[in-house]
PDB file of the backbone (N, CA, C, O) and the ligand in Angstrom, with CONECT records:
HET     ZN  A 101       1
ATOM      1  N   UNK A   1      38.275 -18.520  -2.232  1.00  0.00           N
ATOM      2  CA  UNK A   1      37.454 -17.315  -2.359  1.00  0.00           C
ATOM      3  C   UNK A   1      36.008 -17.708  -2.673  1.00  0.00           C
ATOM      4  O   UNK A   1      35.759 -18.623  -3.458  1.00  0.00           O
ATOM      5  N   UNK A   2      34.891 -16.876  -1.935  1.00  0.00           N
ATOM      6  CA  UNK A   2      33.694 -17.572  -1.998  1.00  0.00           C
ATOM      7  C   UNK A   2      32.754 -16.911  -3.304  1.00  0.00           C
ATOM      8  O   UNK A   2      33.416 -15.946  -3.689  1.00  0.00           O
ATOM      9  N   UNK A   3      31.943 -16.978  -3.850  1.00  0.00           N
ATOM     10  CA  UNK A   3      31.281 -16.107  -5.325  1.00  0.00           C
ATOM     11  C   UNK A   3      30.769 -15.231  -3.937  1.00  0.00           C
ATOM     12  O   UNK A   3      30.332 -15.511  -2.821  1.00  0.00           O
ATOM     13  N   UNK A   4      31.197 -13.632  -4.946  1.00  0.00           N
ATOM     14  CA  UNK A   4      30.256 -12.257  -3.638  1.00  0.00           C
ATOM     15  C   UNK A   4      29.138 -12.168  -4.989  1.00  0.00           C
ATOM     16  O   UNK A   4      29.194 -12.467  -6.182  1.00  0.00           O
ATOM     17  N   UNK A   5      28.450 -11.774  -4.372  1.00  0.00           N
ATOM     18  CA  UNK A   5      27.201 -11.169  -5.079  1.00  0.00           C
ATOM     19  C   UNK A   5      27.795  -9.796  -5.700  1.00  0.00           C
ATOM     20  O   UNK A   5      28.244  -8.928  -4.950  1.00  0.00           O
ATOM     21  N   UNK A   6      27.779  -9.666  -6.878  1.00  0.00           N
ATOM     22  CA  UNK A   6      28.086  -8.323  -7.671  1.00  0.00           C
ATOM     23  C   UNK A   6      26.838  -7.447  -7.649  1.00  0.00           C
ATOM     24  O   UNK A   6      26.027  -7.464  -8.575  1.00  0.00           O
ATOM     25  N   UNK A   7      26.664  -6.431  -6.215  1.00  0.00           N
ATOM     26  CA  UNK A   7      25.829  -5.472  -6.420  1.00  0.00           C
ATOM     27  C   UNK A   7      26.899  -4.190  -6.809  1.00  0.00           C
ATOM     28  O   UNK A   7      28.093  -4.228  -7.108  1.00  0.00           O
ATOM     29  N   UNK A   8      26.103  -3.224  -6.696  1.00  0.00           N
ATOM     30  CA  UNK A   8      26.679  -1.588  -7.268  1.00  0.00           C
ATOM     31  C   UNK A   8      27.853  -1.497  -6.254  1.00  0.00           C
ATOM     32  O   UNK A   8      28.890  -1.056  -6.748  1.00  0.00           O
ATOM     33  N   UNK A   9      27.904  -1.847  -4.849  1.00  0.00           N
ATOM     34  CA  UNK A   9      28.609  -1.321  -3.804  1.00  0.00           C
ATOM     35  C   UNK A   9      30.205  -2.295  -4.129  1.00  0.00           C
ATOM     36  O   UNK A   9      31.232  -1.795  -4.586  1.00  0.00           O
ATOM     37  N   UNK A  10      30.019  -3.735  -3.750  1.00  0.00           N
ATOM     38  CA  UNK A  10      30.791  -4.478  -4.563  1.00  0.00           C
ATOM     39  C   UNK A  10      31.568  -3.926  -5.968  1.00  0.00           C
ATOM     40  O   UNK A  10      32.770  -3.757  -5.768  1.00  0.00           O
ATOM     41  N   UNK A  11      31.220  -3.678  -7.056  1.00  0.00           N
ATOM     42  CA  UNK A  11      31.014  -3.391  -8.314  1.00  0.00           C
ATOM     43  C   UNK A  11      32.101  -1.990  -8.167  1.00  0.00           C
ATOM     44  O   UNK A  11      33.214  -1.927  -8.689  1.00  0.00           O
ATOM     45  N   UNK A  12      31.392  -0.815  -7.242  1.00  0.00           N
ATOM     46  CA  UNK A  12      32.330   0.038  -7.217  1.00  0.00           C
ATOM     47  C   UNK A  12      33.815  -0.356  -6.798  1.00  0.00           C
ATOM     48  O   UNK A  12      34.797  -0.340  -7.540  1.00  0.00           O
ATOM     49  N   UNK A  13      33.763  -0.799  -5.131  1.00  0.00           N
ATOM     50  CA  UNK A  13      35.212  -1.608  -5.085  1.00  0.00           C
ATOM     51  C   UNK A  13      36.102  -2.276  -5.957  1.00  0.00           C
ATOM     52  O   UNK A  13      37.297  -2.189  -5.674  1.00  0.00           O
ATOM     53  N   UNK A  14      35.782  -2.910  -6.935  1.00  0.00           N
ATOM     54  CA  UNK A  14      36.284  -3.246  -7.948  1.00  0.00           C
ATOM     55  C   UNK A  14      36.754  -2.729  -8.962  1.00  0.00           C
ATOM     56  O   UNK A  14      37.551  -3.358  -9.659  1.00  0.00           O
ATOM     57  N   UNK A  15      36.287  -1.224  -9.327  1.00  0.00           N
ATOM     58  CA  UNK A  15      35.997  -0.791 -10.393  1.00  0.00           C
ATOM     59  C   UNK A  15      37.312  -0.233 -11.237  1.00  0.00           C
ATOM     60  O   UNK A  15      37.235  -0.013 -12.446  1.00  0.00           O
ATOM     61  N   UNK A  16      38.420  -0.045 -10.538  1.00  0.00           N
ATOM     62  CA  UNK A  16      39.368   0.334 -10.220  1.00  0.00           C
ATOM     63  C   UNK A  16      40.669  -1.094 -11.195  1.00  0.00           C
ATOM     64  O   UNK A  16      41.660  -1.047 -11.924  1.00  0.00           O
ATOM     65  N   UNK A  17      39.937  -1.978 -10.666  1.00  0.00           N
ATOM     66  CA  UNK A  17      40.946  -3.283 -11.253  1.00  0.00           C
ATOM     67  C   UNK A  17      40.542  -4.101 -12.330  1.00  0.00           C
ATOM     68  O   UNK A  17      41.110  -4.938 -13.031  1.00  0.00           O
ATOM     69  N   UNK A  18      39.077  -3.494 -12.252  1.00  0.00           N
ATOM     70  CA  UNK A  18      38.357  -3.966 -13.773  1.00  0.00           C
ATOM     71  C   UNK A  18      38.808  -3.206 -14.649  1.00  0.00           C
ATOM     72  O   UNK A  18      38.778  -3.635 -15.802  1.00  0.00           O
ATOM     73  N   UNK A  19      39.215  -2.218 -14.473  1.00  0.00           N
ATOM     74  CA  UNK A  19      39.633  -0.895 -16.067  1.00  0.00           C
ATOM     75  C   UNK A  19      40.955  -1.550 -16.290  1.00  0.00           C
ATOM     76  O   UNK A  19      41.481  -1.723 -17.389  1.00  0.00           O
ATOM     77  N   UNK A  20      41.485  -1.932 -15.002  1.00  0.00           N
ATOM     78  CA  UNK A  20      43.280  -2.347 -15.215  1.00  0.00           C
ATOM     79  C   UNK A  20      43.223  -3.790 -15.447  1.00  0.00           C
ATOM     80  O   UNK A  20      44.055  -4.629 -15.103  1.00  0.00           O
ATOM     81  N   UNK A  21      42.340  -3.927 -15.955  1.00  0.00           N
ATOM     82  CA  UNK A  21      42.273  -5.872 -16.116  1.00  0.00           C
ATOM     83  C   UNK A  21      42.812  -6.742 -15.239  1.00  0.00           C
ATOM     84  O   UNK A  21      43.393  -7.801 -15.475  1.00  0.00           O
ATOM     85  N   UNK A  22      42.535  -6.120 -14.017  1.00  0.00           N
ATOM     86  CA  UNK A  22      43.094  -6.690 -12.832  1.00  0.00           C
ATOM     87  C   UNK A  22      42.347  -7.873 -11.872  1.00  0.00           C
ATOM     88  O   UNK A  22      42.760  -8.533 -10.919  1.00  0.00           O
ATOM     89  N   UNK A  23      40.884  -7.812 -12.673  1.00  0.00           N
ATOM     90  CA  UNK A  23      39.868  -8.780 -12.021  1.00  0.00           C
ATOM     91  C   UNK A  23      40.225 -10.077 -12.572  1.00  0.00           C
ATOM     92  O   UNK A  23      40.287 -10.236 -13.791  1.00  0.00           O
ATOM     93  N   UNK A  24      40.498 -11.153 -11.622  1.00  0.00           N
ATOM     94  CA  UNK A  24      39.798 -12.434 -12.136  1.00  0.00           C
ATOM     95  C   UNK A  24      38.546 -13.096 -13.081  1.00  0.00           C
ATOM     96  O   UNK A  24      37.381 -12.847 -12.772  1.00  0.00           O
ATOM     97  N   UNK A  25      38.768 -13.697 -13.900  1.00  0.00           N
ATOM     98  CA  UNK A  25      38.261 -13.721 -14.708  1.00  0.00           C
ATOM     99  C   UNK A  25      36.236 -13.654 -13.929  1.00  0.00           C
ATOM    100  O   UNK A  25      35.456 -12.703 -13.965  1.00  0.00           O
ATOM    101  N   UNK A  26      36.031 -15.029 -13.349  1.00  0.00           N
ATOM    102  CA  UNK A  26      35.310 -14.981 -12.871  1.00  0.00           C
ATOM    103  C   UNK A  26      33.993 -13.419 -12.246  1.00  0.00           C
ATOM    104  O   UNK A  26      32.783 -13.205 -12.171  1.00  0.00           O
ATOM    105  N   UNK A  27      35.359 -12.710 -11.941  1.00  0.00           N
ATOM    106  CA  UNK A  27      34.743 -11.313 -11.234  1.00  0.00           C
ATOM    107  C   UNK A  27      34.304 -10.202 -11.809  1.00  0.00           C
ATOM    108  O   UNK A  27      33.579  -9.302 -11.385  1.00  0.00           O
ATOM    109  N   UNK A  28      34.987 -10.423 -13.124  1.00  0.00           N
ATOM    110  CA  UNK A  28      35.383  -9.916 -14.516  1.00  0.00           C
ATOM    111  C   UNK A  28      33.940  -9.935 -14.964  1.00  0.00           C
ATOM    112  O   UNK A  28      33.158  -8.986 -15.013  1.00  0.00           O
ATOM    113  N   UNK A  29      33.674 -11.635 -15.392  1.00  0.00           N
ATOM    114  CA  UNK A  29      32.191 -11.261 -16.057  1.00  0.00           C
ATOM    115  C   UNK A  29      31.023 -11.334 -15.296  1.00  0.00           C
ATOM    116  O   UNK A  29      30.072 -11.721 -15.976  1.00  0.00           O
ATOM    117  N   UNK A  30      30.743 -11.094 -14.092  1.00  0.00           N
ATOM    118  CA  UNK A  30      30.388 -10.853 -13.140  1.00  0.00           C
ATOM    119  C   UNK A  30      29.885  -9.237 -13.016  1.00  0.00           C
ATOM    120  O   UNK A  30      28.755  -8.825 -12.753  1.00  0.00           O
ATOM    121  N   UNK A  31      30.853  -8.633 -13.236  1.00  0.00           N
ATOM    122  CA  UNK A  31      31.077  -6.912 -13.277  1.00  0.00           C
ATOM    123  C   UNK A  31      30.703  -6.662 -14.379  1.00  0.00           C
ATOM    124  O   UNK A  31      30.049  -5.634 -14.205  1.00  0.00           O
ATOM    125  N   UNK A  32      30.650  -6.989 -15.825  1.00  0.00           N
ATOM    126  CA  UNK A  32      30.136  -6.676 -16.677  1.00  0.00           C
ATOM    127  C   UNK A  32      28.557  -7.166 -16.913  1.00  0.00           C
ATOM    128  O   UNK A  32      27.771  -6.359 -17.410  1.00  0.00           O
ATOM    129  N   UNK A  33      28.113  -8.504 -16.547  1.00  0.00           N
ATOM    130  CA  UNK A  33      26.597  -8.559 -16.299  1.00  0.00           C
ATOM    131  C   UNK A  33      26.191  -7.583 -15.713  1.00  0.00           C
ATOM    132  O   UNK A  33      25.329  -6.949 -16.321  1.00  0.00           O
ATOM    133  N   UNK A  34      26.683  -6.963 -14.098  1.00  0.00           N
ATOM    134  CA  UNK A  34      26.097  -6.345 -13.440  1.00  0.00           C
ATOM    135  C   UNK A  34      25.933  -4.623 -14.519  1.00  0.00           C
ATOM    136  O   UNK A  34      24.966  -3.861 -14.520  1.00  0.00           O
ATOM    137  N   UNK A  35      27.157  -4.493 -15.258  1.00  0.00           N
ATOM    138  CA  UNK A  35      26.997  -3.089 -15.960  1.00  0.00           C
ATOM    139  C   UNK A  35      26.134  -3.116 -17.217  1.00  0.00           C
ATOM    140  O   UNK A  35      25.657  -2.135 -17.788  1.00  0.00           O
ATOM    141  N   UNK A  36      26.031  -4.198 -17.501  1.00  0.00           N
ATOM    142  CA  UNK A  36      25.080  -4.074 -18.836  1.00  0.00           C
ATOM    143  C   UNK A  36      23.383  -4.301 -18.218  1.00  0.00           C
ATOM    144  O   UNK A  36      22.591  -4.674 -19.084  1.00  0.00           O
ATOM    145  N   UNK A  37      22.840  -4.110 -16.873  1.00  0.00           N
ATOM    146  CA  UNK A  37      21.693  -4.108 -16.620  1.00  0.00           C
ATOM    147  C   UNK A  37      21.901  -3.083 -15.225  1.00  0.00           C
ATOM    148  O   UNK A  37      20.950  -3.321 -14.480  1.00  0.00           O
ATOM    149  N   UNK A  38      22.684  -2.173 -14.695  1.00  0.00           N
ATOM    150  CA  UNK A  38      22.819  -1.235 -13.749  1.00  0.00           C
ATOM    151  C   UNK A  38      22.883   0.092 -14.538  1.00  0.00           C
ATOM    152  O   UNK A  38      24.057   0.398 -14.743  1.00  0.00           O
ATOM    153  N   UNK A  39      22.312   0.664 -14.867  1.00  0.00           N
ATOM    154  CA  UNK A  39      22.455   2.552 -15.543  1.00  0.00           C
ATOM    155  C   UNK A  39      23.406   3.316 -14.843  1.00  0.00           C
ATOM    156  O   UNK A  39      24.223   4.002 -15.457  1.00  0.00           O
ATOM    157  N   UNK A  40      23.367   3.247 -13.284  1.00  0.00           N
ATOM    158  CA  UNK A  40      24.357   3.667 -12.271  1.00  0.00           C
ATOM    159  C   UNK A  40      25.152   3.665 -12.325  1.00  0.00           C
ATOM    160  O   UNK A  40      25.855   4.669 -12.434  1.00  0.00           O
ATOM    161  N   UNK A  41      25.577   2.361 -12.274  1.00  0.00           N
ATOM    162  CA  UNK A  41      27.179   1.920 -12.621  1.00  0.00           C
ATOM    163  C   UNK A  41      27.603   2.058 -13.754  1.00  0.00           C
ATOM    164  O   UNK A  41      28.787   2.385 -13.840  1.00  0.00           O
ATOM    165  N   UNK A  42      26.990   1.909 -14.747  1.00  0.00           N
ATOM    166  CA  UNK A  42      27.206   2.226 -16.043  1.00  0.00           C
ATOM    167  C   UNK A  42      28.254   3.881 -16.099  1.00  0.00           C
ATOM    168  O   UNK A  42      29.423   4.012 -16.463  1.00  0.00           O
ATOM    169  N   UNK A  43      27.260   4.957 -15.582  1.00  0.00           N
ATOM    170  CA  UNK A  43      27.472   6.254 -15.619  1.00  0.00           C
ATOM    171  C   UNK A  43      28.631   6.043 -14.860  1.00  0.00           C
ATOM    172  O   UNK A  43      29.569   6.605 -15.424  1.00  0.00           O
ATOM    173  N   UNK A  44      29.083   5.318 -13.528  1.00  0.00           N
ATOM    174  CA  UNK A  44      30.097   5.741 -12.752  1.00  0.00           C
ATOM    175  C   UNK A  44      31.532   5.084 -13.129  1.00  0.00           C
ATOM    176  O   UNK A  44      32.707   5.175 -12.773  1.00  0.00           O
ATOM    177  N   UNK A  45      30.579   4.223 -14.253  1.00  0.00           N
ATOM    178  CA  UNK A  45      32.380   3.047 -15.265  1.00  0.00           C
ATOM    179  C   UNK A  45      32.630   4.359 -15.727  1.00  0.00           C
ATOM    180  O   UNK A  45      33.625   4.982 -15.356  1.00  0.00           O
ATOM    181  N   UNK A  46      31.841   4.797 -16.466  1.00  0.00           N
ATOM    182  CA  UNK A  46      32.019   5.916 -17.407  1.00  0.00           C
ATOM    183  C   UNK A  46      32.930   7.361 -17.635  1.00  0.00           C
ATOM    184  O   UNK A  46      33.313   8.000 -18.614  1.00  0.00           O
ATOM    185  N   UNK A  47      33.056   7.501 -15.988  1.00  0.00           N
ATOM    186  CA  UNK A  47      33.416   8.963 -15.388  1.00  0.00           C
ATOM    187  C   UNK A  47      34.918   8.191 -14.694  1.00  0.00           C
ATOM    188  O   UNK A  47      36.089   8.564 -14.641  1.00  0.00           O
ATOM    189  N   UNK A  48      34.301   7.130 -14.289  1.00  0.00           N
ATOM    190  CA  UNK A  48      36.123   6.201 -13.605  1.00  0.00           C
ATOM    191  C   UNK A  48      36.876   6.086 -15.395  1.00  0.00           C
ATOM    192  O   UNK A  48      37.965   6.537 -15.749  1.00  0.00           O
ATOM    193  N   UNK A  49      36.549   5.846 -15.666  1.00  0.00           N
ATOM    194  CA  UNK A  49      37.052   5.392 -17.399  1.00  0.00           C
ATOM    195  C   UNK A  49      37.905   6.961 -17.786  1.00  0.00           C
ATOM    196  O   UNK A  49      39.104   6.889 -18.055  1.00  0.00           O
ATOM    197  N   UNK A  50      37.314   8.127 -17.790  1.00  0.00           N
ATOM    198  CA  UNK A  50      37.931   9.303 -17.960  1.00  0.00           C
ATOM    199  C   UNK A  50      38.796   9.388 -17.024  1.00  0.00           C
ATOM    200  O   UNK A  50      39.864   9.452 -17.633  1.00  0.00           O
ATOM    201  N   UNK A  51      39.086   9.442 -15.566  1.00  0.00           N
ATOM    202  CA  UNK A  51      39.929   9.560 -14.681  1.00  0.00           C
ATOM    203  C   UNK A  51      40.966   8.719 -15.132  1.00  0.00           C
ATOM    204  O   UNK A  51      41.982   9.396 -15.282  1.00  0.00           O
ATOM    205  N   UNK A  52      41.189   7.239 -15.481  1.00  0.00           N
ATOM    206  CA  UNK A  52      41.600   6.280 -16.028  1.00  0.00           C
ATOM    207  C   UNK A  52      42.429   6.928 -16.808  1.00  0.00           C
ATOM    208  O   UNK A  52      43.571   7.194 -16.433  1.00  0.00           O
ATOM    209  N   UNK A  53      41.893   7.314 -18.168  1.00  0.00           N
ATOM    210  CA  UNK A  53      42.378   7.374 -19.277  1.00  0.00           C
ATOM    211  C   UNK A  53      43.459   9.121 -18.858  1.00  0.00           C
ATOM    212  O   UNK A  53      44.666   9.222 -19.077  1.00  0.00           O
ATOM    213  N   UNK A  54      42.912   9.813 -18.484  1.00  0.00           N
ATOM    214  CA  UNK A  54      43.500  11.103 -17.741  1.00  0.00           C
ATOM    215  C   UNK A  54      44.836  10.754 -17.228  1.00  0.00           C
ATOM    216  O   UNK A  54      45.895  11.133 -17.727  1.00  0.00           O
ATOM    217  N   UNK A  55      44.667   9.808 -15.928  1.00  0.00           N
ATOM    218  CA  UNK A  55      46.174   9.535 -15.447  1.00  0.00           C
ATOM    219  C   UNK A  55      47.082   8.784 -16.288  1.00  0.00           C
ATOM    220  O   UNK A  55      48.260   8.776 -15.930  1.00  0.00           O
ATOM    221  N   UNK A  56      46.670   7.968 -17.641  1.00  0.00           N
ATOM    222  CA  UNK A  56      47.917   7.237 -18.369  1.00  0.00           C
ATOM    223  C   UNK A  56      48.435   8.103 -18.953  1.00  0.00           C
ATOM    224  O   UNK A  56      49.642   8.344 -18.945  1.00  0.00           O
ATOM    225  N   UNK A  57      47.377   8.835 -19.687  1.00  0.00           N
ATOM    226  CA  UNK A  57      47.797  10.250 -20.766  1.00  0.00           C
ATOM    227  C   UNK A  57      49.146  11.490 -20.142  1.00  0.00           C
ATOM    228  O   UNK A  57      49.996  12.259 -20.593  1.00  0.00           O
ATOM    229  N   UNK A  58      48.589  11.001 -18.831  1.00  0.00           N
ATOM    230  CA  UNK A  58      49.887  11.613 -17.889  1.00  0.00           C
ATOM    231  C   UNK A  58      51.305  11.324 -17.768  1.00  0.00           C
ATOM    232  O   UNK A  58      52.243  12.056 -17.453  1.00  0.00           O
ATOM    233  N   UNK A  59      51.242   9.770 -18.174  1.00  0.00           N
ATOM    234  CA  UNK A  59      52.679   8.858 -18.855  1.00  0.00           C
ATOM    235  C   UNK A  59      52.656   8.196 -16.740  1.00  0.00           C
ATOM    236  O   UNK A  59      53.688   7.772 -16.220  1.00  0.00           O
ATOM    237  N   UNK A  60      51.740   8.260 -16.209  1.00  0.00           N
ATOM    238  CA  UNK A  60      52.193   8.182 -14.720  1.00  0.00           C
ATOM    239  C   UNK A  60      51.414   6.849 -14.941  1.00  0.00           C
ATOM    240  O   UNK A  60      50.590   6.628 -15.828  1.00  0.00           O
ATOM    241  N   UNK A  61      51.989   5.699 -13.602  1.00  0.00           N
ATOM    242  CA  UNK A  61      51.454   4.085 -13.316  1.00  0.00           C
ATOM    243  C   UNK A  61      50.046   4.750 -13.521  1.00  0.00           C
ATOM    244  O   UNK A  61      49.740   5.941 -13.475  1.00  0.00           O
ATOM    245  N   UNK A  62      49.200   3.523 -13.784  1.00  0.00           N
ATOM    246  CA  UNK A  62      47.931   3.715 -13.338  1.00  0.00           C
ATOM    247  C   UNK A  62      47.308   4.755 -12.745  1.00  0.00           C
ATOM    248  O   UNK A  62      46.624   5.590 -13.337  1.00  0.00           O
ATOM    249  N   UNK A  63      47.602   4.709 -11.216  1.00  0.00           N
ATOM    250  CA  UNK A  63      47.019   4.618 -10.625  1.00  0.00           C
ATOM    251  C   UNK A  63      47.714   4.790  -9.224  1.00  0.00           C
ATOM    252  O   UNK A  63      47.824   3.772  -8.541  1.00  0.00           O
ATOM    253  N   UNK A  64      48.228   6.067  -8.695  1.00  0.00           N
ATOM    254  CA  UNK A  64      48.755   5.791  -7.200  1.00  0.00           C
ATOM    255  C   UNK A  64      47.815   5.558  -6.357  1.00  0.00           C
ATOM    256  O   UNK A  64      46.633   5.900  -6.407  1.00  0.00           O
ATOM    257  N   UNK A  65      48.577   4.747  -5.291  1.00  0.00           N
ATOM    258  CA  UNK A  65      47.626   4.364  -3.665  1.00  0.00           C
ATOM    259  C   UNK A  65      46.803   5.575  -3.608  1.00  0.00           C
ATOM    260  O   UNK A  65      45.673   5.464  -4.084  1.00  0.00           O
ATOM    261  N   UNK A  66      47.160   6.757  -3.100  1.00  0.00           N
ATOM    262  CA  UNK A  66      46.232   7.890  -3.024  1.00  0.00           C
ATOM    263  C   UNK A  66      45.132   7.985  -3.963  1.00  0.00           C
ATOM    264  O   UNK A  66      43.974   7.989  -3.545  1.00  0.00           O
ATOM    265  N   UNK A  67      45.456   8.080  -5.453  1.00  0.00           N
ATOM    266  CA  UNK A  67      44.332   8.248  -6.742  1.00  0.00           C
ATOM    267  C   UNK A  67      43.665   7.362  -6.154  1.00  0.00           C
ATOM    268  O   UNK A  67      42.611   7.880  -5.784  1.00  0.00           O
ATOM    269  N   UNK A  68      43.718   6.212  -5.845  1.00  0.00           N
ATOM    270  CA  UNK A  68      42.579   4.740  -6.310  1.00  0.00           C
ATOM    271  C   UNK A  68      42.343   5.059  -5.098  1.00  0.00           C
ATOM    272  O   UNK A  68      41.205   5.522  -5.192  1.00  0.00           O
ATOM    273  N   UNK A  69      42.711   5.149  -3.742  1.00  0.00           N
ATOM    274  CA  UNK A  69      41.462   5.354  -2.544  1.00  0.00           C
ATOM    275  C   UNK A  69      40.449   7.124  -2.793  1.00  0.00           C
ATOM    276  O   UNK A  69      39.285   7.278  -2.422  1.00  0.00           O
ATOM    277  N   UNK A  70      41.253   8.147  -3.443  1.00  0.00           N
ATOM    278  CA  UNK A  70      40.395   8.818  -3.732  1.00  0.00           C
ATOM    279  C   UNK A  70      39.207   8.193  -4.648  1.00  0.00           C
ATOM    280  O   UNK A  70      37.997   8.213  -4.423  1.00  0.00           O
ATOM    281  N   UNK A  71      39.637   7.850  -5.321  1.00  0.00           N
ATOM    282  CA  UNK A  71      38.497   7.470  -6.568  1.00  0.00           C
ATOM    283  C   UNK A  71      37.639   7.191  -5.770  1.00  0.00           C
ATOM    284  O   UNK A  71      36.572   7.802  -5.721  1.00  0.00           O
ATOM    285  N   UNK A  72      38.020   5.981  -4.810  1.00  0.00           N
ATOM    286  CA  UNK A  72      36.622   5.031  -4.494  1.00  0.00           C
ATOM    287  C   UNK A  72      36.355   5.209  -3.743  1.00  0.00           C
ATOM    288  O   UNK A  72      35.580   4.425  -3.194  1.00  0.00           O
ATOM    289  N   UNK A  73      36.921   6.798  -2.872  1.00  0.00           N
ATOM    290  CA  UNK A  73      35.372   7.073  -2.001  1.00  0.00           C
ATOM    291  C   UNK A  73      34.795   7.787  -2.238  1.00  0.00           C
ATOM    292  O   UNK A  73      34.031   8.266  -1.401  1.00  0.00           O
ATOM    293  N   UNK A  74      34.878   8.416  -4.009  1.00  0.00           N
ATOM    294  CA  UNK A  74      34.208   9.325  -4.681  1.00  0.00           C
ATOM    295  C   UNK A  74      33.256   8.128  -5.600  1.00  0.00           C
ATOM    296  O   UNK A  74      32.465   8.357  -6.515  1.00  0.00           O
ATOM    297  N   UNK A  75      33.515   7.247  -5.201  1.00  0.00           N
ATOM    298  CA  UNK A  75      32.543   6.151  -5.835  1.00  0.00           C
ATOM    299  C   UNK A  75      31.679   5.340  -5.189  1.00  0.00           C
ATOM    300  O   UNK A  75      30.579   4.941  -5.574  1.00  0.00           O
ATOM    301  N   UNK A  76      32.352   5.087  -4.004  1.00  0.00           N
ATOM    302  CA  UNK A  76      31.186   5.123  -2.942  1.00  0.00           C
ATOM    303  C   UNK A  76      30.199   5.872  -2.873  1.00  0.00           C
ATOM    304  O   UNK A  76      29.007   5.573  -2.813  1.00  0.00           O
ATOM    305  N   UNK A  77      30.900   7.281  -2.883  1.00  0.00           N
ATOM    306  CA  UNK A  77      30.022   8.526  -2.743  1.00  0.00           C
ATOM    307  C   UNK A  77      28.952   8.100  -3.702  1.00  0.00           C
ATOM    308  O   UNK A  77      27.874   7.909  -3.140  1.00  0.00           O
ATOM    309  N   UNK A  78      28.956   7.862  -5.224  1.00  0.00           N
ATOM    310  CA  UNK A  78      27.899   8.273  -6.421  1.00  0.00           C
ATOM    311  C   UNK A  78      27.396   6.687  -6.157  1.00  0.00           C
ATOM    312  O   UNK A  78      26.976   6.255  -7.231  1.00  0.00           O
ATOM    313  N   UNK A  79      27.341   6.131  -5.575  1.00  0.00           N
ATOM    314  CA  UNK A  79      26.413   4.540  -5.586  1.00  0.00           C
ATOM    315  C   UNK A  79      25.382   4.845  -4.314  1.00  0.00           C
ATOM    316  O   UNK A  79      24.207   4.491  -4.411  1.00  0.00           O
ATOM    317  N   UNK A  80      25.776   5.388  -3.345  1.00  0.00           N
ATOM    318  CA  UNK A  80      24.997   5.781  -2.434  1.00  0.00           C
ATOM    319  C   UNK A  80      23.350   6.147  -2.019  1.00  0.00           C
ATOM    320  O   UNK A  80      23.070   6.537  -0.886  1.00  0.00           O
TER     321      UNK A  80
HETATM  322 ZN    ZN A 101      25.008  -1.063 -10.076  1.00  0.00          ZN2+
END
């Protein structure tokens, strides 16, 4: 796997497996440099983080196939 550049667009794709500690370490702090100097992303961890916390509180996985491609083209959408 080659190092991607962690911009916002990247960052969103991810954003999903970073809440579920699903990133490699590497990608991991990568995604958090990029959020502690992006305001954007910041706001859109922020609002993924409530959706997040919404579906466990539900007692349901994560995260179904459907939820996580909705999410992230509602996260696409807000990086845009
Ligand atoms: Zn960003």
């Amino acid at each position: 796997m080659t190092e991607q550049e962690m911009t916002c667009e990247v960052l969103a794709t991810h954003l999903t497996d970073f809440l579920e500690g699903d990133l490699p370490e590497a990608a991991e702090a990568a995604a958090l440099e990029h959020l502690s100097t992006c305001q954007s992303c910041e706001g859109v961890l922020a609002s993924t983080r409530e959706v997040v916390a919404l579906a466990n509180e539900h007692g349901r996985a994560p995260l179904s196939k459907e939820d996580r491609s909705r999410l992230l083209a509602k996260l696409m959408d807000a990086v845009e």
